[in-house]
C-alpha positions as CSV (number, residue, x, y, z in Angstrom):
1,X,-215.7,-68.2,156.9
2,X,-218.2,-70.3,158.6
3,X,-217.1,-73.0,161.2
4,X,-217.7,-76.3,158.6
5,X,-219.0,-77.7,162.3
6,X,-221.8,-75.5,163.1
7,X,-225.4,-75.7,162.0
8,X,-225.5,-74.1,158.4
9,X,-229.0,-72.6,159.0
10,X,-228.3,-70.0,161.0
11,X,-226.4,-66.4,160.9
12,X,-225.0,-67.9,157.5
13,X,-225.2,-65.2,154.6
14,X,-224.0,-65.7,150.8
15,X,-221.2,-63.9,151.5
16,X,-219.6,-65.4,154.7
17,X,-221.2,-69.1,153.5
18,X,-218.6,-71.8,152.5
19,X,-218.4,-71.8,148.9
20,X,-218.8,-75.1,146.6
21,X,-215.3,-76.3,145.8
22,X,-216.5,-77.5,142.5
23,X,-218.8,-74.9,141.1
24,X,-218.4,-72.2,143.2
25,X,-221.7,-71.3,144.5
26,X,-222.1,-69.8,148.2
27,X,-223.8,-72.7,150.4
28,X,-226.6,-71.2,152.3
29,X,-229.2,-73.8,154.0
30,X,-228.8,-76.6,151.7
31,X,-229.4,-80.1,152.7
32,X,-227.5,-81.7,150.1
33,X,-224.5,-80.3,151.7
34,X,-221.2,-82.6,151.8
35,X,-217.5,-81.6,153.0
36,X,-214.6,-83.7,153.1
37,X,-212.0,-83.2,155.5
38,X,-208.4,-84.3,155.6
39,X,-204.7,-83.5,157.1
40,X,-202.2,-81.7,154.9
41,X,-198.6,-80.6,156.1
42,X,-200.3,-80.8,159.7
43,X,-203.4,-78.6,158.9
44,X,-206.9,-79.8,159.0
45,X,-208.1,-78.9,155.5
46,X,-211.4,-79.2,154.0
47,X,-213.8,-78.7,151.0
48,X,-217.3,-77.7,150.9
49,X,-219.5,-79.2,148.2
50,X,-223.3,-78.3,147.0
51,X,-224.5,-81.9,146.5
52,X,-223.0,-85.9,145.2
53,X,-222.7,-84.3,141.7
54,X,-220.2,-81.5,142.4
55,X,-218.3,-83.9,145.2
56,X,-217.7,-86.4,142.3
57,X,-216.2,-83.6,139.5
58,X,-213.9,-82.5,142.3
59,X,-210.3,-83.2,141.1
60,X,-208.9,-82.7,144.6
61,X,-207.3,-79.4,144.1
């Protein structure tokens, strides 16, 4: 997996990109990009999504 913190442009294949938590779809140089991040049972946890549209169908789990 990709470090959510680093430039997604570079080194980043299909199959080591974050994937869209929604729809599924590797993440490879997209500016539409969003991730949410948040503390569960002491781990940092987050979700990648491609765009507004998937963030918003997200059901949080």
């Amino acid at each position: 997996m990709v470090d959510p913190t680093s430039d997604l442009g570079e080194d980043v294949t299909e199959e080591n990109a974050p994937r869209c938590s929604t729809c599924g779809d590797p993440i490879v140089q997209d500016p539409t990009h969003r991730v949410i991040t948040w503390v569960e049972n002491d781990d940092v946890q987050t979700a990648h999504f491609c765009d507004d549209s998937c963030r918003s169908q997200w059901d949080g789990q």
